[in-house]
C-alpha positions as a Python dict, from the first residue, in 0.01 Angstrom:
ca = {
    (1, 'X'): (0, 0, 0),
    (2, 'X'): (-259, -92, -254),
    (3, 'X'): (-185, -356, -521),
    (4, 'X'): (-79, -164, -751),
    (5, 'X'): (67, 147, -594),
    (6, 'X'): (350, 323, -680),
    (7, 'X'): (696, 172, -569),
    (8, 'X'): (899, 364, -336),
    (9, 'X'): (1284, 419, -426),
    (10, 'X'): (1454, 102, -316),
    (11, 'X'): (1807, 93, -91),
    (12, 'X'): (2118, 64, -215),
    (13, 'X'): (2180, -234, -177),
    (14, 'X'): (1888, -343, -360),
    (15, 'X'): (1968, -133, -615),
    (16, 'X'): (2312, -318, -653),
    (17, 'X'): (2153, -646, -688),
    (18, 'X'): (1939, -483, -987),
    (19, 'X'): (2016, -560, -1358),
    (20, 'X'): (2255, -336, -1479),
    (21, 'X'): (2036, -225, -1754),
    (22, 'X'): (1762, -146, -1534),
    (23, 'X'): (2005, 66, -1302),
    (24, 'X'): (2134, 266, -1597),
    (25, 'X'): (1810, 339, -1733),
    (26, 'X'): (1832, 752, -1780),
    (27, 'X'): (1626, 949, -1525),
    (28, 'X'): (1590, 1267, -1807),
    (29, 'X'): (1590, 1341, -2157),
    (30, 'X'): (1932, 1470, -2159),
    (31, 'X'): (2037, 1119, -2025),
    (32, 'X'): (1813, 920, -2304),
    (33, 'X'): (2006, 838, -2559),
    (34, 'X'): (1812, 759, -2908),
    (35, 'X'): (1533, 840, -3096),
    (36, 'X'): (1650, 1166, -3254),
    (37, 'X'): (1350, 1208, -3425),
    (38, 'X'): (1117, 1201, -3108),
    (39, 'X'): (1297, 1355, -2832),
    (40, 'X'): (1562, 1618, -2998),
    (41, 'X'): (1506, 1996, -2992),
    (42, 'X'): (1178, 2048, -3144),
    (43, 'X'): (1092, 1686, -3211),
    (44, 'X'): (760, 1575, -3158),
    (45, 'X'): (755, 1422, -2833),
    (46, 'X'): (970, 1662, -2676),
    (47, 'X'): (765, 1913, -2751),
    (48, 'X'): (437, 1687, -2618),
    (49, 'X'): (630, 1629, -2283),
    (50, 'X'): (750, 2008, -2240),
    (51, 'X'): (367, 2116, -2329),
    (52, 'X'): (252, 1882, -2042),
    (53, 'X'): (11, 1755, -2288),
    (54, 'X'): (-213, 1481, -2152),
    (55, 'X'): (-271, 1282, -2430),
    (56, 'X'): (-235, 903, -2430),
    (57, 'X'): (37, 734, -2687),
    (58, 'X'): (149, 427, -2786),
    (59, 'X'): (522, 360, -2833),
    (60, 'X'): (631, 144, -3115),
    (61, 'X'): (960, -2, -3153),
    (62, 'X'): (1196, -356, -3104),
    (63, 'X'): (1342, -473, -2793),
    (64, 'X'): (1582, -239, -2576),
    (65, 'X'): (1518, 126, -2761),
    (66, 'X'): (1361, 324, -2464),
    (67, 'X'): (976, 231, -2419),
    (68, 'X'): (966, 167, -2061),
    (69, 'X'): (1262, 445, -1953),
    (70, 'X'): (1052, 683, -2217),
    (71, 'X'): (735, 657, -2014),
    (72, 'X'): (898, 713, -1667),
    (73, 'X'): (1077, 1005, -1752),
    (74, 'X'): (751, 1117, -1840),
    (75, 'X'): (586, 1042, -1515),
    (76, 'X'): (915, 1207, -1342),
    (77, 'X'): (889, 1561, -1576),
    (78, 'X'): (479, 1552, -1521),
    (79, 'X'): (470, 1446, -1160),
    (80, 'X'): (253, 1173, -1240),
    (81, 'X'): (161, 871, -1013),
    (82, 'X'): (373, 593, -1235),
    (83, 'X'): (200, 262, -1228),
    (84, 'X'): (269, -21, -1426),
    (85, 'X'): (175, -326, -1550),
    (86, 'X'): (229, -610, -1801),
    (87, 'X'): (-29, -765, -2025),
    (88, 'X'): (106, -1073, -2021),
    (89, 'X'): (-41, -1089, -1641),
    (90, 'X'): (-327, -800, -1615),
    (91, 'X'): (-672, -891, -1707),
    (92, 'X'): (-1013, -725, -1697),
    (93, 'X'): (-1012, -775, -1274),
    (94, 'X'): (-638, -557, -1284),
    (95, 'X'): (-747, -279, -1504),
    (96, 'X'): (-1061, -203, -1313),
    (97, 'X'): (-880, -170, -1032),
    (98, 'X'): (-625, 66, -1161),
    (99, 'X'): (-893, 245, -1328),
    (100, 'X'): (-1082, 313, -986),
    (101, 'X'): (-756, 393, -813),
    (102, 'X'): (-674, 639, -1107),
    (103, 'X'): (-1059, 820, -1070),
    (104, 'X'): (-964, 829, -667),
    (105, 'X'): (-657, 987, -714),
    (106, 'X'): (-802, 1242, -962),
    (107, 'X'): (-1011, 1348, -696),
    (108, 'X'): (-774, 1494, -539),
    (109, 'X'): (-581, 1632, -771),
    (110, 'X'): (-337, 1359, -847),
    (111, 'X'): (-264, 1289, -1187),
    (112, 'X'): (-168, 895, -1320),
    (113, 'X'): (-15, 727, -1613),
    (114, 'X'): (-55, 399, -1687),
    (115, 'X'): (205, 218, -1844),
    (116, 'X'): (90, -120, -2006),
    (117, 'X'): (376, -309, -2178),
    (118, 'X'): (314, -523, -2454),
    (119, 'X'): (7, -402, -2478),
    (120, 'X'): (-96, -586, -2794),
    (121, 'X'): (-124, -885, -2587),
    (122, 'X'): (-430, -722, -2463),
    (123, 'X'): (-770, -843, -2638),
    (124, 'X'): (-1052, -615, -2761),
    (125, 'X'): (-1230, -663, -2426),
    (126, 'X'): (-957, -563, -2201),
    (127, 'X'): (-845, -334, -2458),
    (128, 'X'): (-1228, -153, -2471),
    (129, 'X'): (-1186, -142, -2074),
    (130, 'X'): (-901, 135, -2099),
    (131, 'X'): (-1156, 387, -2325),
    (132, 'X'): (-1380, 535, -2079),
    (133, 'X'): (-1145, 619, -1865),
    (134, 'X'): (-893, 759, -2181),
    (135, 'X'): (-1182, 940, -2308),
    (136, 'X'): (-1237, 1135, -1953),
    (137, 'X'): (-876, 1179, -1881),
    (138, 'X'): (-901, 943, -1565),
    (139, 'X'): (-581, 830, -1646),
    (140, 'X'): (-289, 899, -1969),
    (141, 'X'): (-242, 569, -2079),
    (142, 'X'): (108, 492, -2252),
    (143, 'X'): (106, 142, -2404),
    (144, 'X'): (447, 27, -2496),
    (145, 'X'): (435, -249, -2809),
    (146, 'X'): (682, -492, -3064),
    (147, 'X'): (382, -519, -3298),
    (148, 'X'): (247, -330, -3522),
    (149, 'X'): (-13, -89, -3396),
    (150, 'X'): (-235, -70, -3693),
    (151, 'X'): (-286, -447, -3682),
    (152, 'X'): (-282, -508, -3270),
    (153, 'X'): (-452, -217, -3121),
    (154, 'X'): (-809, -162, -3153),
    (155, 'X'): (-925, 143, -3367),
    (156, 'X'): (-1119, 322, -3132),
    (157, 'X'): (-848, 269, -2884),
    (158, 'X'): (-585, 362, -3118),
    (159, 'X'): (-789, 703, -3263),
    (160, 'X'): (-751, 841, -2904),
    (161, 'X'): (-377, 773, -2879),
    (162, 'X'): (-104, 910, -3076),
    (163, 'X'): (167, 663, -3221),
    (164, 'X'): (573, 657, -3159),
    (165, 'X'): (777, 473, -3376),
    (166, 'X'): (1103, 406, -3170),
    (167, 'X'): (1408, 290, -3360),
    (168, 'X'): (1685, 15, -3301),
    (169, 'X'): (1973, 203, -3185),
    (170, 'X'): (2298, 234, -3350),
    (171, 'X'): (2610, 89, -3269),
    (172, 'X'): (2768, 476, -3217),
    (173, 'X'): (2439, 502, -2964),
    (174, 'X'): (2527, 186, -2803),
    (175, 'X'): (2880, 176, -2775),
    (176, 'X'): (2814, 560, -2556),
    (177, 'X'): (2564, 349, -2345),
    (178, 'X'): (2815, 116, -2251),
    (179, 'X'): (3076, 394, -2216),
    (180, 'X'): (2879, 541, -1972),
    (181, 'X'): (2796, 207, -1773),
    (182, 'X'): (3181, 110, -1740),
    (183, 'X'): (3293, 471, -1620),
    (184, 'X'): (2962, 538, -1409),
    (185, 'X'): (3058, 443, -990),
    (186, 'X'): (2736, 525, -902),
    (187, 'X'): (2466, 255, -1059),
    (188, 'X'): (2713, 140, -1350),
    (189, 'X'): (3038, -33, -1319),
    (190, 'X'): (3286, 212, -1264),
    (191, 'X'): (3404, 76, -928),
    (192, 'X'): (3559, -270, -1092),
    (193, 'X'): (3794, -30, -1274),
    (194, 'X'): (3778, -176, -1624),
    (195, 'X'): (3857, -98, -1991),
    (196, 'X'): (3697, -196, -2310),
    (197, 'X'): (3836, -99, -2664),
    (198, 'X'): (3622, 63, -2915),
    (199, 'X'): (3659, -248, -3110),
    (200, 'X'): (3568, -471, -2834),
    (201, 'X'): (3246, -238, -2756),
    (202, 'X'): (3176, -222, -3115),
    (203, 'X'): (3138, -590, -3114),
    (204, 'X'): (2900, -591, -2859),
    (205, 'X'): (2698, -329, -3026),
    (206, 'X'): (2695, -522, -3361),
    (207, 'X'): (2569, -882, -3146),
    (208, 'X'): (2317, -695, -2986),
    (209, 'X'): (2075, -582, -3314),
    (210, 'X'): (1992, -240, -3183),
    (211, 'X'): (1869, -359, -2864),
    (212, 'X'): (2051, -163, -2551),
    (213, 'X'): (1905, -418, -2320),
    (214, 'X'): (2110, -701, -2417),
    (215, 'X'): (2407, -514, -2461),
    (216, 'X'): (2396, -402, -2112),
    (217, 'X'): (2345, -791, -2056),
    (218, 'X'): (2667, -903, -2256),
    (219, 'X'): (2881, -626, -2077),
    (220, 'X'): (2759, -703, -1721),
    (221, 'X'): (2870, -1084, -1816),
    (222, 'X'): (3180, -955, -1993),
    (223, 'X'): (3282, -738, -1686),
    (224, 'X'): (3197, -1068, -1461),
    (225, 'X'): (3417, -1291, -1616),
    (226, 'X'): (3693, -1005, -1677),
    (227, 'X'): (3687, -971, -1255),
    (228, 'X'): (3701, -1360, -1173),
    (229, 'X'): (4031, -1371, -1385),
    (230, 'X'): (4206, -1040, -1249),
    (231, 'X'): (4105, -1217, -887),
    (232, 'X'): (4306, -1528, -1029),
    (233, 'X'): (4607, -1330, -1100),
    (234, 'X'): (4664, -954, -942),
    (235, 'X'): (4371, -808, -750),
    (236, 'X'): (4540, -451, -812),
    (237, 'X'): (4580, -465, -1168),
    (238, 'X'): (4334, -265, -1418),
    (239, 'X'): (4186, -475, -1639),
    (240, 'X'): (4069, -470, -1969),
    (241, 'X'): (3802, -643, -2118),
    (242, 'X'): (3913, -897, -2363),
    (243, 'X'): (3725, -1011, -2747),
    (244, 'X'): (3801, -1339, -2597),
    (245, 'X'): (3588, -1250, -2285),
    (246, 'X'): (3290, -1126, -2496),
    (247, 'X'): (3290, -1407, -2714),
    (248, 'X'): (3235, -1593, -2400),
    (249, 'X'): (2953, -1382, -2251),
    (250, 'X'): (2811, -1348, -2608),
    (251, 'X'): (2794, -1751, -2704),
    (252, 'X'): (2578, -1735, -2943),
    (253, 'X'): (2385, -1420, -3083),
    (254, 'X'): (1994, -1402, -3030),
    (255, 'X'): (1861, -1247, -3385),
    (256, 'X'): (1554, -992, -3319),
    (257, 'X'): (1294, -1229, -3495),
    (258, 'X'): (962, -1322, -3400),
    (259, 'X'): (821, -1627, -3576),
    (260, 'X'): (485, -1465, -3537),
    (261, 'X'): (523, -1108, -3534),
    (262, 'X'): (608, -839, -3802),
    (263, 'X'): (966, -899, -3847),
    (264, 'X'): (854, -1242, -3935),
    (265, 'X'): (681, -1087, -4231),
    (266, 'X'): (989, -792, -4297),
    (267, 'X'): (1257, -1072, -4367),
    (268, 'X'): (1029, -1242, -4609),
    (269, 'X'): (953, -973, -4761),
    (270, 'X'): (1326, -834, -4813),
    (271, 'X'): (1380, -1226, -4907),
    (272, 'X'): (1142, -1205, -5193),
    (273, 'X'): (1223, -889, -5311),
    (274, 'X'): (1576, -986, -5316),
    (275, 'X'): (1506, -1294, -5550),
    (276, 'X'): (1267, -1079, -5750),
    (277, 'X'): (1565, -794, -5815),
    (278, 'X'): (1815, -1098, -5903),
    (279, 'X'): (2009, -994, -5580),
    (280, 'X'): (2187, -1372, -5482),
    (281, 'X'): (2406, -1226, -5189),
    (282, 'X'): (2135, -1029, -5038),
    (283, 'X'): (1867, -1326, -5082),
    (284, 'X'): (2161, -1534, -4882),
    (285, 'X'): (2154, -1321, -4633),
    (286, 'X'): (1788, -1274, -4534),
    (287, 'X'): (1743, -1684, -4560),
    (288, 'X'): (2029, -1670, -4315),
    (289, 'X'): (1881, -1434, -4112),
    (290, 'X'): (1569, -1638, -4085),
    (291, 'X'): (1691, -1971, -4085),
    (292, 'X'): (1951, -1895, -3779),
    (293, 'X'): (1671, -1741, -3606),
    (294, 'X'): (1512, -2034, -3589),
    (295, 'X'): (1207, -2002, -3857),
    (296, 'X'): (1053, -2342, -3967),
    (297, 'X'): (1257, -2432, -4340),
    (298, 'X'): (934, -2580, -4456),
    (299, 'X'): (791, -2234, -4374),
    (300, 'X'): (1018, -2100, -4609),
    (301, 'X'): (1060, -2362, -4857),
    (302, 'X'): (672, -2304, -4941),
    (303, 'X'): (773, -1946, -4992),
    (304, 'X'): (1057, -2040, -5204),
    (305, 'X'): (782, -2251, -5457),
    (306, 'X'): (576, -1916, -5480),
    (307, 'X'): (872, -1696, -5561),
    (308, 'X'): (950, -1945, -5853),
    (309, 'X'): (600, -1936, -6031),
    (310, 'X'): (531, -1559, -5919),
    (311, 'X'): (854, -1385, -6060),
    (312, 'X'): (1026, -1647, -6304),
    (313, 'X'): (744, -1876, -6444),
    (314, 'X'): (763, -1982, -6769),
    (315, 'X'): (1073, -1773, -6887),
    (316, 'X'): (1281, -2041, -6720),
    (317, 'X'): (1035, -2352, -6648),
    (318, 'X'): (1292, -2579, -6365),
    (319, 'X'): (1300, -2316, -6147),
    (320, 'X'): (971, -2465, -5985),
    (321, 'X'): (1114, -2822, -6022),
    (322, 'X'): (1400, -2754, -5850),
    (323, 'X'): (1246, -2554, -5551),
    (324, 'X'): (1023, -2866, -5513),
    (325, 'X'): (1356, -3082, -5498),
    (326, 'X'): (1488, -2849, -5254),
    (327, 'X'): (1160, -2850, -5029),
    (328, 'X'): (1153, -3228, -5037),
    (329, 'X'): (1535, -3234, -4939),
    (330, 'X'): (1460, -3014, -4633),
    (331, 'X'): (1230, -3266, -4555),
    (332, 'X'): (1414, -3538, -4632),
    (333, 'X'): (1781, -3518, -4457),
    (334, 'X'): (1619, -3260, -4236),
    (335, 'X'): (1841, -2920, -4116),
    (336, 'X'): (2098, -2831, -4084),
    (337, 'X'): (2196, -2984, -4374),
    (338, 'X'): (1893, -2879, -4552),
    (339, 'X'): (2005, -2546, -4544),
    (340, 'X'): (2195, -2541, -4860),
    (341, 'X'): (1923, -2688, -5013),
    (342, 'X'): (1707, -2354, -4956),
    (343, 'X'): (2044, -2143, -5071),
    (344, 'X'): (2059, -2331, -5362),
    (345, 'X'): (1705, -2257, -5429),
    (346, 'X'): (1693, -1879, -5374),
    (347, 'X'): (2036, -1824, -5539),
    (348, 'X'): (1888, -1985, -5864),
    (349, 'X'): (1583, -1821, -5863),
    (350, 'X'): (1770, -1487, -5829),
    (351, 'X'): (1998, -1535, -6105),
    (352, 'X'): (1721, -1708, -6299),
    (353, 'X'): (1523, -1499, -6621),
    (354, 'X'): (1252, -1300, -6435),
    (355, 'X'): (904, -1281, -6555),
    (356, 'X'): (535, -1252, -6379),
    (357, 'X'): (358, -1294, -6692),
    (358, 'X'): (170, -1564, -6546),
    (359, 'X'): (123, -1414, -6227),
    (360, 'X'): (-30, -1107, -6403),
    (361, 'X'): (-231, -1329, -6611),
    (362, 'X'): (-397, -1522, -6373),
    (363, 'X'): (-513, -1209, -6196),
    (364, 'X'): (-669, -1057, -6520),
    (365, 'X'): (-854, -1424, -6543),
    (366, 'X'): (-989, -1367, -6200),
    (367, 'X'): (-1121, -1049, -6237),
    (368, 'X'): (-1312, -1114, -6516),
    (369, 'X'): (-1407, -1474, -6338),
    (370, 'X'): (-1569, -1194, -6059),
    (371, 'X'): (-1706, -923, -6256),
    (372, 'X'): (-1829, -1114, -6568),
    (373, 'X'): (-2132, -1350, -6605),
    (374, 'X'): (-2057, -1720, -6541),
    (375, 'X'): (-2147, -1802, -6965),
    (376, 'X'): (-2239, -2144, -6999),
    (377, 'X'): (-1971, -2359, -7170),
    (378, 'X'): (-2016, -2309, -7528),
    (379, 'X'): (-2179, -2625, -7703),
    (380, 'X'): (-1898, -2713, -7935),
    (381, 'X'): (-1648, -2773, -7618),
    (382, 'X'): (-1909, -2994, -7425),
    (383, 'X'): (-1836, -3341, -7414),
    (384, 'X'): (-2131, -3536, -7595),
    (385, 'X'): (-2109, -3882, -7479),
    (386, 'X'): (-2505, -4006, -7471),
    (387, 'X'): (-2733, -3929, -7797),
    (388, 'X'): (-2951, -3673, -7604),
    (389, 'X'): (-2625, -3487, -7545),
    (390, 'X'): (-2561, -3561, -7887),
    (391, 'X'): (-2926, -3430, -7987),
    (392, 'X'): (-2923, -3109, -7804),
    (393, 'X'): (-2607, -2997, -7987),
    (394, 'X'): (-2301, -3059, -7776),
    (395, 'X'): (-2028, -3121, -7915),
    (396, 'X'): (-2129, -3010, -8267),
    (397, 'X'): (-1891, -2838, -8478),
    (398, 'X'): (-1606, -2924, -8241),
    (399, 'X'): (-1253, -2947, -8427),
    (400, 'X'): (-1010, -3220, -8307),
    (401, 'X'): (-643, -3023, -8346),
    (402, 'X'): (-476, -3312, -8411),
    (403, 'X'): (-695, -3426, -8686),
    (404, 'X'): (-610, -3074, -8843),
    (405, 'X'): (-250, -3027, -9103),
    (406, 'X'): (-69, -2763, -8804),
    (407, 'X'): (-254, -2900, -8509),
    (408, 'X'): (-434, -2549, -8469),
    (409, 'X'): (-781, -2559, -8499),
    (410, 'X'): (-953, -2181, -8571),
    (411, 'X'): (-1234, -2246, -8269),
    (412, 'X'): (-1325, -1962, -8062),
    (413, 'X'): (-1262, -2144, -7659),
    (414, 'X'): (-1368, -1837, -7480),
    (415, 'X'): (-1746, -1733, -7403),
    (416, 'X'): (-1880, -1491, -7653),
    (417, 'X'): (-1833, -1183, -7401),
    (418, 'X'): (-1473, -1289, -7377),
    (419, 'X'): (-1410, -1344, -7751),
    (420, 'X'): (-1049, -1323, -7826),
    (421, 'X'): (-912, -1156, -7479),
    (422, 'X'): (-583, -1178, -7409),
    (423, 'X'): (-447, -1308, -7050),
    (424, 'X'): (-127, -1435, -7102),
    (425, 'X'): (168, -1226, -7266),
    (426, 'X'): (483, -1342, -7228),
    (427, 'X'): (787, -1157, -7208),
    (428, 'X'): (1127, -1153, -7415),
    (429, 'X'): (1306, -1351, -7092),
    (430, 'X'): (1434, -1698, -7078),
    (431, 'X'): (1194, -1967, -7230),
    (432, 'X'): (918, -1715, -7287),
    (433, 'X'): (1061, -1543, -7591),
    (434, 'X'): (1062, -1875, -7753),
    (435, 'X'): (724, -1900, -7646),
    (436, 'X'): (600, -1553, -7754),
    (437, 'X'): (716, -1697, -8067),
    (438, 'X'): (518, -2020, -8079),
    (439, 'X'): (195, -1758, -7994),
    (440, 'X'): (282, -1559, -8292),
    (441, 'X'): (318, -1869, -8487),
    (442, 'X'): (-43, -2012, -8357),
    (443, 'X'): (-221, -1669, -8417),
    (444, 'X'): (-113, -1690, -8782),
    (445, 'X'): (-217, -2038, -8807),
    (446, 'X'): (-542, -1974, -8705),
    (447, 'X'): (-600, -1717, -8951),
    (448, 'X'): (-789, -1869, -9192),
    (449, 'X'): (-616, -1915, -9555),
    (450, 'X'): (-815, -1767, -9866),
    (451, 'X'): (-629, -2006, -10089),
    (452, 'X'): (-646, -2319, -9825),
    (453, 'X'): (-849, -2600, -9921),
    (454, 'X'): (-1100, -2718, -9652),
    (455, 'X'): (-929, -2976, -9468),
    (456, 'X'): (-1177, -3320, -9463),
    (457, 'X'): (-1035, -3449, -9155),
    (458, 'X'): (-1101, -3166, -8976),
    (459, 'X'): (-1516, -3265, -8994),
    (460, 'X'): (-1686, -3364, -8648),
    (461, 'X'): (-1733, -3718, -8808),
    (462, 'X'): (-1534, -4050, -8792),
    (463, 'X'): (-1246, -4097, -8574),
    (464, 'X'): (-1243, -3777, -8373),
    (465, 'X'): (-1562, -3802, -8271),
    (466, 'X'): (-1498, -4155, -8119),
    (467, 'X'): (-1198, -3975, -7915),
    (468, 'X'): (-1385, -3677, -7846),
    (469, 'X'): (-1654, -3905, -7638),
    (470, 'X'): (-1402, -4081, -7487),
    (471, 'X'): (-1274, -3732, -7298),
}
């Protein structure tokens, strides 16, 4: 038997010392259970594996929805050789092997699919090994991935593969898996001769985020622990499977986050938005979500800052000050205590006057900065501090505000080719309307006064020009 040859059906009594989710893992599509929208009447991938169409695919989903069962029952319907293979272990070595194998084996007739899980793990090189052989139809690769394909998989690898999106499973979907694994003598649990409420199963379903896989895990435990105490008291009773008993197998519920991965990015992302629509229970919830699953507060914290000068700026001007108190408290006293720090944050920022006047702002300032010439700094705003500076102009007809009667000065700031553009417009929330007001106020001032005498203190002479070199 080669390295990586098929595996033979194993005994049954190596089959009972299996996982329970890998013994219940469905043989057909009317066992699956899931994905609706890939594998019911019609649906896409149905239709691909009733065709017998060779093309490769990449399944794309969380934890425990079907990836791995999805690509043997493929194998089993096709009467494909089935081999498989992690990426966390294969390298360059491992797939030329399997790719040699494969082209043997196609010599004679024998069709393979190779089954790479977590394939994004993969790098371009060892990704780039699989193409040749994709592109000939050595082999129907099916690469089973957490991450987003558009971001992990390589393009040319991708173009010849089409894309599954698998989804978490519902608790209805779940609570029939388990169902099934409790009644089932065969490979489930049926011969321990227990019961489970709805309730009880429904609990399990809502602990396990979708994922079948560790639901399967908490029920095996469950069922376990349920045994050892009808042992203790009558052998021949039936038991049923108490809330009390899965608390205990459940302990403590692992969230489906990765710190590094694209769920990382979703429950910022709902965070934010949440903040942005002035949402406080649903912002509570996603800070929750992360901070429980174990994301660095810091992390967050920083993200907490942006959201206060990207969507409430100046129309209510603490909102930064106090996310930098609460990202120096989570430093500070440190979590878990630091937690309410962060809630007190978000909370306030949701409820807080919204505005992303100066967000928008800055971004109309950069893309002039990019597609407008760099203009030299007009002379009157240069700082003239030697006499040659002095002598070539700088700093001539400069007007010290505070020299003039409203402290406005009517000086164009701006290059020419920006004369009197307009970044900043600030909205009728919070502090801005009272500061909309102020920039109606110093537009008028600066309109010059037909029946205004010319201010004498406003000249570049005297006393402001002594200040003015000192800047």
């Amino acid at each position: 038997m080669g390295l990586f040859a098929s595996i033979p059906n194993q005994d049954e009594s190596a089959r009972g010392a299996r996982p329970l989710a890998d013994r219940m893992r469905p043989r057909t599509l009317d066992e699956f259970v899931g994905q609706e929208h890939l594998v019911g009447p019609g649906k896409p991938l149905r239709v691909q594996i009733e065709r017998d169409d060779p093309t490769s695919m990449i399944f794309w989903g969380p934890p425990g929805t079907g990836k791995t069962t999805l690509a043997k029952i493929i194998a089993r319907i096709t009467k494909a050789d089935f081999i498989e293979f992690s990426a966390v272990l294969a390298g360059i070595k491992e797939i030329k092997q399997v790719m040699s194998d494969a082209d043997r084996a196609r010599q004679y007739g024998t069709r393979t699919i190779v089954f790479v899980d977590e394939i994004h793990r993969f790098n371009k090189a060892q990704q780039d090994a699989f193409l040749p052989h994709v592109e000939k139809g050595s082999i129907r690769l099916i690469g089973a991935t957490t991450e987003n394909p558009s971001f992990e998989i390589n393009s040319a690898l991708l173009s010849r593969c089409r894309v599954y999106v698998l989804k978490p499973l519902t608790e209805d979907e779940i609570v029939a898996l388990l169902r099934r694994a409790l009644s089932d003598t065969e490979r489930g649990l049926g011969q321990m001769h227990l019961e489970a409420t709805d309730e009880s199963l429904r609990k399990i379903a809502a602990y396990s985020s979708g994922d079948a896989r560790a639901a399967y895990n908490v029920v095996e435990v469950a069922a376990a622990l349920t045994v050892e105490t009808r042992l203790a008291a009558s052998p021949a009773a039936t038991t049923t499977i108490t809330a009390a008993t899965i608390q205990e197998a459940l302990q403590k519920r692992v969230l489906l986050y990765d710190k590094g991965g694209e769920e990382h990015y979703n429950i910022i992302s709902a965070l934010h938005k949440s903040v942005r629509n002035s949402d406080p229970d649903a912002a509570l919830y996603w800070l929750a979500r992360m901070l429980e699953a174990g994301e660095d507060p810091l992390y967050i914290a920083r993200r907490v800052v942006r959201m206060a000068v990207e969507d409430v700026g100046l129309a209510e001007p603490t909102a930064l000050a106090l996310c930098m108190a609460a990202r120096d408290a989570v430093d500070f006293i440190g979590m878990p205590e630091g937690n309410l720090a962060l809630a007190q944050a978000v909370v306030y920022l949701s409820v807080a006057p919204k505005s992303n006047a100066l967000y928008t702002a800055y971004g109309a300032v950069l893309q002039d900065v990019e597609q407008t010439a760099a203009e030299p700094v007009p002379l009157h705003l240069r700082n003239a501090p030697t006499s040659l500076m002095k002598g070539l102009g700088y700093g001539k007809d400069y007007q010290y505000a505070h020299d003039t009667a409203n402290k406005v000065a009517d000086m164009q700031c701006l290059p020419d080719s920006l004369r009197n553009r307009v970044y900043y417009r600030p909205t009728n929330e919070g502090v801005e309307k009272r500061i909309r007001e102020r920039l109606e106020e110093i537009k008028r001032l600066k309109q010059p006064a037909p029946n205004r005498a010319s201010n004498p203190t406003s000249s570049p002479t005297g006393s402001r020009t002594k200040r003015e070199s000192e800047t």
